[in-house]
N, C-alpha and C positions, 0 to 999 in steps of 0.2 A: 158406549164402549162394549157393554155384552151382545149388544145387536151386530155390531161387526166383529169382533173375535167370537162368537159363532159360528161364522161362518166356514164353508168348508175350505176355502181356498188359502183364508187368513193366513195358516201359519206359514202356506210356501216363504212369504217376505220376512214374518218377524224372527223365525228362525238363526236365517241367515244375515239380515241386518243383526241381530243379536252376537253370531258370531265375529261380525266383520267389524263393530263396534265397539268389542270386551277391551278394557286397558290393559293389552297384554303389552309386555315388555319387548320390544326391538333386539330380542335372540333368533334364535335359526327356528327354534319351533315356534314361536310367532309368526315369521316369515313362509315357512313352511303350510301351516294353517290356512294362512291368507293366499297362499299360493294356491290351492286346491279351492279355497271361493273364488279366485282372480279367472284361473284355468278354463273353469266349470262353462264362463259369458264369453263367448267368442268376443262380443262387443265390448266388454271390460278388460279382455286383455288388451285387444286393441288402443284401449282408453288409457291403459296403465303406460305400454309402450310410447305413445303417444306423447305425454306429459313429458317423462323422461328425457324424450326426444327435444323437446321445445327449447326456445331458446333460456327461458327462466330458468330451467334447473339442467342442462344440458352440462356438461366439463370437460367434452374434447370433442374431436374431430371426429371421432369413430360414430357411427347410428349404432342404436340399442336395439339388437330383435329379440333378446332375452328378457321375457318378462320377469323372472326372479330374479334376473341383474339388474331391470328398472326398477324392482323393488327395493334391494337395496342400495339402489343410488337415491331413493323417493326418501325413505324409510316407512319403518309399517304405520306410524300416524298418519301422512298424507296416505298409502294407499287404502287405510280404512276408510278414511273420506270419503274415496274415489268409488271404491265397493261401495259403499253406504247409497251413494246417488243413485250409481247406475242402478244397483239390485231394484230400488225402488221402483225407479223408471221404468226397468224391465219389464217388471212383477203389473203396474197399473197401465201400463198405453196397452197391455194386450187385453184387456176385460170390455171394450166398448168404444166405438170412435168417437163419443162425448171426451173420455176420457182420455185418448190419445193427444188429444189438443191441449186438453188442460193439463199431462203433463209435458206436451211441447212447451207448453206456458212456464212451468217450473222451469224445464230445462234452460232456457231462455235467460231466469232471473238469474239461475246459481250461475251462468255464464255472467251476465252482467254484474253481479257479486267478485268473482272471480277478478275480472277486466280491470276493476275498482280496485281491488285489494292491491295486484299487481301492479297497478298505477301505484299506490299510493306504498310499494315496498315494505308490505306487511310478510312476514316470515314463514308463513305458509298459507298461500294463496287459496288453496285445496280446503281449508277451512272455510272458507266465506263461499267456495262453490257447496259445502255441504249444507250450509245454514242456509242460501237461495235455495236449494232443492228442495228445502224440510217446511220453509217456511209457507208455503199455501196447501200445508197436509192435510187442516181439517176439510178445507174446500173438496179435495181428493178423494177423502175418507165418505162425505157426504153422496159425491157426483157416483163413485161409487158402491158403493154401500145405499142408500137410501134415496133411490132415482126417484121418487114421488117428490120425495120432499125438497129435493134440489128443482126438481122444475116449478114446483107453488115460488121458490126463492126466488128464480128466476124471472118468472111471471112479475113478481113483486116489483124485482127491480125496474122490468120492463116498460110495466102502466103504472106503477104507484110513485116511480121516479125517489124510489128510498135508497140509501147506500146502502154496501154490502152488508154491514157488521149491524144495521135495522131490521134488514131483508132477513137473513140469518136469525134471528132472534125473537121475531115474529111467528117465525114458520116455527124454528127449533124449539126456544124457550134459553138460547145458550149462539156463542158466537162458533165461528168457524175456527179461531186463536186456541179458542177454549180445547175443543175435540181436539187438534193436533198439539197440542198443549200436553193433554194427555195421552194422549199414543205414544208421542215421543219419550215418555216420562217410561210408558210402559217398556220402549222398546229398548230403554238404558239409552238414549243418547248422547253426547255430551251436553253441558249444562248450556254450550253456546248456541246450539241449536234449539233450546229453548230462548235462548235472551232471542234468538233471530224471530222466533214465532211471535212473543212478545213486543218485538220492537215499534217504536212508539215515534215511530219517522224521524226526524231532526232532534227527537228529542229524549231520544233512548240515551242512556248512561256509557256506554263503549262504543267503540270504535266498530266493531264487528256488527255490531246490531243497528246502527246508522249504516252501513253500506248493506246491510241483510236490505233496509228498508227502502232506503234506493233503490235498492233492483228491483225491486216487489214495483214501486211503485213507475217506473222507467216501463214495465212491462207493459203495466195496466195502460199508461200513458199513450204506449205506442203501437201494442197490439189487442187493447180490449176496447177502444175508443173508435168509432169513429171518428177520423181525422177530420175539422171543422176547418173552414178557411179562416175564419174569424179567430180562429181560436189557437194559441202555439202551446199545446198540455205540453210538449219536452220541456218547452223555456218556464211552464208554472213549477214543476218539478223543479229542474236548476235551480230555479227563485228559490222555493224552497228548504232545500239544502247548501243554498251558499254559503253560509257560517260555518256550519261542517265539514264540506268535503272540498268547496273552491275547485269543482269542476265548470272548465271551460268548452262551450260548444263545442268547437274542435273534437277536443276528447271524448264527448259522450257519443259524438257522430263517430268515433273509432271502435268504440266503446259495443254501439250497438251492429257493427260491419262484422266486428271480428264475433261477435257473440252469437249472431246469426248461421257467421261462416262455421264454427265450429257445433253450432245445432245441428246445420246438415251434414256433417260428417257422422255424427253422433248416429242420425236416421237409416241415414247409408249400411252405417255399418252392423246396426239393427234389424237390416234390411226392413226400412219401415220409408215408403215412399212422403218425403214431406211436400203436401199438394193441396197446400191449404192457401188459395188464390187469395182470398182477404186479407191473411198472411202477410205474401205479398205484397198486396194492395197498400194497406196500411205502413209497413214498414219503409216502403217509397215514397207516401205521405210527408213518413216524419223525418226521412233526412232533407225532403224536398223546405220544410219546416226549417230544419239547419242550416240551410246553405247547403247541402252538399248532396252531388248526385248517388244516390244507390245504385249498386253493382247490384246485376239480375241474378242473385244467390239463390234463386226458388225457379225451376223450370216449371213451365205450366207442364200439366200433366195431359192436357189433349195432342200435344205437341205429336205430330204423324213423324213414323220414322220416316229416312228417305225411299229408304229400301226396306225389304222384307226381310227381316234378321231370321226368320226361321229356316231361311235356303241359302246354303254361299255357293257363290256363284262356281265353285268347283267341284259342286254337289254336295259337301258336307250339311249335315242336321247342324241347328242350333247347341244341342244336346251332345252332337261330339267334337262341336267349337267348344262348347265350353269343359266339355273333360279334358281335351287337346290343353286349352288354357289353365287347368285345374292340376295338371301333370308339370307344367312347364313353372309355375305358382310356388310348389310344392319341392320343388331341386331347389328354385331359388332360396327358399326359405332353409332348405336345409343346409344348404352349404352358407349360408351368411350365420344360422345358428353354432355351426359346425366352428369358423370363423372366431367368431367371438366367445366360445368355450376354449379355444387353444389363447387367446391372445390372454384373456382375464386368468388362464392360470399360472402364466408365466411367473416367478416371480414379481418380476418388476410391477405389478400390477398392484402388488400391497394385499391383495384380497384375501380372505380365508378362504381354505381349501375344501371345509365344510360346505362354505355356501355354490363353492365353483359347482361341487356337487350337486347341490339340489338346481345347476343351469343345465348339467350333465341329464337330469332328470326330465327335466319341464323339455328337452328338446327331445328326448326320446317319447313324450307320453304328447308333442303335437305334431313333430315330425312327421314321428311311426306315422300314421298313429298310432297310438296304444291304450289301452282301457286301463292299466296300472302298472304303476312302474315304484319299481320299489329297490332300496341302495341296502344290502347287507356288510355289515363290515366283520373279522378275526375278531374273536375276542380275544385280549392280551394275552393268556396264556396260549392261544393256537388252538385250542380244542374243542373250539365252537360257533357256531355265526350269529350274528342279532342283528334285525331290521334297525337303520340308524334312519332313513327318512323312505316318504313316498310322496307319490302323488296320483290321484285319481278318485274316483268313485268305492267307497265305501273299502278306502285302501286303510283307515284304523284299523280295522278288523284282521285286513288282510298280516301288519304289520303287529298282531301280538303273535301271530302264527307263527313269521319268520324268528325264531326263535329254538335253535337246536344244536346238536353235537355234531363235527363234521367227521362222519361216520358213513359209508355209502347207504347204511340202512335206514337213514335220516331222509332220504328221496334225492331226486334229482339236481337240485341244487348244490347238495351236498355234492354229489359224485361230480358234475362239472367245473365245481372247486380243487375236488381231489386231483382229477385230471389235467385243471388249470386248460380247459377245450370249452370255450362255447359252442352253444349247441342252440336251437331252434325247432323245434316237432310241432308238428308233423310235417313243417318245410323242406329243410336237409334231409331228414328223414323220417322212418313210421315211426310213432309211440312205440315203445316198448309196454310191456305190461305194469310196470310200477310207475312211468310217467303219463300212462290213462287214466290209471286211480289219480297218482297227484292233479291231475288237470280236469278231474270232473269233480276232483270234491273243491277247486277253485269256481268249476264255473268255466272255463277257459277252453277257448277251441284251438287255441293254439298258445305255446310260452316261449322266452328264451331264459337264459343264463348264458351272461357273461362275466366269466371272471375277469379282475382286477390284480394285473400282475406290476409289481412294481420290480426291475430289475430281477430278481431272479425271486421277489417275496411275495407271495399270495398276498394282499390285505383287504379284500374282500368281493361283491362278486353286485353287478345289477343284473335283476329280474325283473321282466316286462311280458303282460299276458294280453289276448285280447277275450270279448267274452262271446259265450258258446253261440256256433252260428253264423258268426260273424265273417269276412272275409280274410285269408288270409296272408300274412305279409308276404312278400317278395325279396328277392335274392336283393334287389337295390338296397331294401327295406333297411336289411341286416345288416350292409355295408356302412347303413351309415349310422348306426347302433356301435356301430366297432370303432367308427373311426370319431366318433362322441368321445369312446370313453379312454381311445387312444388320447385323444387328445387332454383331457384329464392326467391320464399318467405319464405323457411329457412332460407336461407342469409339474408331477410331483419330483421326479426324475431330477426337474431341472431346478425345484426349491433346496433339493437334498445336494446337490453337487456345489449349489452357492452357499449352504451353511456349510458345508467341509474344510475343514485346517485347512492353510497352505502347505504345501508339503514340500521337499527341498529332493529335486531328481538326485537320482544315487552319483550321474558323473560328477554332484558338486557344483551346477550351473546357479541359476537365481530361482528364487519359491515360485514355484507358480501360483500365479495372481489367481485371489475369488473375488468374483463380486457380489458384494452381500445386497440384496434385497431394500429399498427403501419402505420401511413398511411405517404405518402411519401410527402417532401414541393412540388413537382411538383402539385401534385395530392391535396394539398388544395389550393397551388396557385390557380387552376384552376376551385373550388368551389370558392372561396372569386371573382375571377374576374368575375364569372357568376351573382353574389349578385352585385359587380359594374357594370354591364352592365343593372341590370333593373330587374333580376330575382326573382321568387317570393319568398322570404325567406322562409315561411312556406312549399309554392311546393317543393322546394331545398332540404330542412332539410326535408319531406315526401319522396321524394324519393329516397333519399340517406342514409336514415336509422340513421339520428343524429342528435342528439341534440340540439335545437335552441340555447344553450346556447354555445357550443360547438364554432358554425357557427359562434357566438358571437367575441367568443374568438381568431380562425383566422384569421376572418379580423381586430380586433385590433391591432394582433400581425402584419400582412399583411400591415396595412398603419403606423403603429409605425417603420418598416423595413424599408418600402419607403421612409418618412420622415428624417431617419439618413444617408441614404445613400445619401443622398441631398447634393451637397457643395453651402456654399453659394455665391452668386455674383451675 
């Protein structure tokens, strides 16, 4: 343990597995936190939208390109998970192509972990993909960290024909269970991802740590073996575990299709070529083993193109095909982001308008792009702004700063509130002398401010910067920065006009009909406890778009609930 937390590179993982691990609570700054580790891995957000999307946790018809809306459909338990795996994976297949395999390998298990769970209608799937992941750490820890002593192991295993946990403990003096035993212990994980490191194959104590062991061992079976004719390691396996889990061939040949299919997405979008012919080789083995034929999910990697991708044939470079594709990529995205900020704010949608925010956010800061983007809101009396969320690269910092009186001598942000005019510099036009200062003691080659006008009332204003050097947005850029956060204040517009009385027209006709909002008991539970924890009613009801009288009425009905469910004694 001190030989490798030593080392230099250690803490980039334990860090950020530390933070993405903490038992925070399923609020908006939970969510938010996690936003900014999900953001940070092109490949994890990918992974987070992903899931969402699937059909296990999927709840309509619409696709999710918002990843802090896949968040909150996931919640922040599954998306720690989800962080936890990838950060890891990330962090070790880049150290060494020893190690890139061995964590294909993991990736592999949490998959077949996963496939199991889901089979077998455990409540959050995402859990048994983290406990596969974790569970061959110390091997990990080893292969990287102490390359001598991993090939003596291997040698071991190779001529001395010893199992791994001998091999291990010959050379070590300690198993490989042991090390990620403690790492894990080190890195806070949850307690299950020790039972999974622990687990003791068919005959571990929980249900989690029997499918951890399964897939552990499903791996080994299928991709560390050579496949024997004589010999069917899936069906010893199966054998194995038939009291436990009553998996049928069938299903483990599904079992290891889909768990494959979703490694190479995983690499894809890693950009990590998966070209491991054995691989391969093996895994067509062992369905050939089941009955059942393998789909070619691994392309060989000699494979000649037909053509010469670096010339098209109308003289474009490779390079302006693919910025061509990269412009064309990047509308799409934005306009389905764009899409799904208007639909989710609408009432009907049920959602708080807090969170709609931080979708307002995460699509300005991948859109833009943007290096940080941060949401100011009025303080209740009017005479001031406070940063309420961000998102980006060392935007904490950024976000004790937004913190001032709205006064023009307060800087730029201020005045473009005053004015209620977004603005953009040095795009629309030069700095001024006081938005040079503000934008180099950011760091920032360029900012905007847009305020947030609701109906004729300022309530507050998004700031998005990029940093110095950098290239600057564009006229499109900004368009769709505007029409983000238009969209946002349609929604609020349109939650404030459905809390309003009916009103009765003055010629004496019939009330005009409101339609009140379907919102979910979760989802006022969660308003009423923000008001018992200290929150400002009036800030509440502003920017959640309802009614004071409303807010009124839920928490009456909220502590009239608590009360009868009371027994006495």
């Amino acid at each position: 343990m001190r030989t490798i937390l030593a080392e230099a590179d250690f803490p980039a993982i334990s860090k950020d597995a530390l933070d993405a691990l903490k038992h925070m609570p399923e609020d908006d700054a939970s969510i938010q936190r996690l936003a900014n580790i999900v953001l940070r891995e092109y490949s994890l957000t990918l992974k987070v939208l992903r899931t969402a999307n699937s059909a296990y946790y999927r709840r309509s018809d619409k696709t999710i390109q918002s990843a802090a809306h896949a968040m909150l459909l996931l919640g922040a338990r599954t998306v720690r998970h989800l962080a936890a795996s990838l950060l890891v994976f990330e962090h070790y297949r880049k150290r060494s192509p020893g190690l890139k395999e061995l964590m294909l390998l993991s990736l592999l298990t949490a998959n077949h972990a996963r496939e199991v769970a889901m089979r077998r209608k455990l409540s959050d799937p995402e859990e048994a993909h983290l406990c596969g992941m974790f569970r061959n750490l110390g091997e990990v820890l080893i292969a990287g960290y102490c390359q001598r002593d991993y090939a003596r192991i291997l040698q071991h295993l190779e001529h001395k024909n010893r199992g791994e946990e001998v091999a291990a403990f010959e050379v070590l003096g300690f198993r490989f269970d042991d090390l990620g035993e403690a790492m894990a212990r080190h890195w806070g994980m949850p307690e299950c991802v020790i039972t999974g490191i622990r687990a003791d194959g068919p005959l571990a104590s929980s249900e989690i740590g029997v499918i951890t062991a399964f897939a552990h061992d499903l791996t080994a079976a299928v991709y560390r073996r050579e496949c024997e004719a004589t010999r069917d390691s899936v069906a010893e396996v199966l054998a194995r575990y038939a009291k436990r889990l009553d998996l049928t061939r069938e299903e483990v040949a599904g079992i290891l299709e889909s768990s494959l299919a979703e490694t190479k997405e995983i690499f894809a979008s890693a950009r990590v070529t998966l070209d491991d012919l054995k691989l391969r080789r093996l895994h067509k083995a062992a369905m050939a083993q089941l009955g059942t034929v393998g789909h070619a999910l691994v392309a060989p990697p000699s494979a000649e193109p037909l053509v010469d991708p670096s010339v098209h044939p109308l003289g474009a470079t490779a390079e302006q095909l693919a910025a061509a594709d990269a412009v064309v990529e990047l509308a799409r995205v934005r306009d389905e982001l764009v899409a799904e900020v208007v639909r989710v704010a609408q009432p009907a949608s049920g959602e708080d308008l807090n969170r709609v925010i931080l979708m307002v956010l995460e699509g300005i800061f991948r859109g833009g792009p943007f290096d940080r983007v941060v949401f100011c809101m009025l303080t209740p009396d009017g005479s001031g702004v406070k940063a309420r969320y961000g998102l980006g690269t060392g935007v904490e910092t950024l976000l004790e700063r937004f913190s001032f009186d709205l006064t023009p001598r307060e800087g730029p942000v201020a005045v473009a509130m005053l004015r209620r005019q977004s603005v953009c510099v040095p795009v629309e036009r030069d700095f001024t002398a006081q938005e040079l200062r503000f934008a180099q003691s950011l760091g920032a080659s360029s900012f905007g401010v847009f305020p947030v006008v609701v109906g004729t009332r300022l309530v507050g204003s998004v700031y998005c910067d990029r940093p110095w050097n950098s290239r600057l947005p564009d006229r499109p850029t900004l368009s769709y920065v505007r029409r983000l956060c238009d969209g946002a204040v349609k929604g609020i517009e349109a939650r404030q006009a459905a809390n309003t009385p009916a009103r009765t027209p003055a010629s004496g006709g019939h009330p005009t009909q409101c339609v009140t909002p379907a919102y979910s008991a979760a989802f006022k539970s969660d308003v009423v406890l923000r008001l018992l924890r200290g929150e400002d009613p009036t800030t509440v009801a502003s920017a959640l778009g309802i009614a004071d009288a409303v807010l009124q009425r839920w928490t009456a009905e909220f502590l009239a609930s608590a009360v009868s469910g009371m027994k006495a004694g």
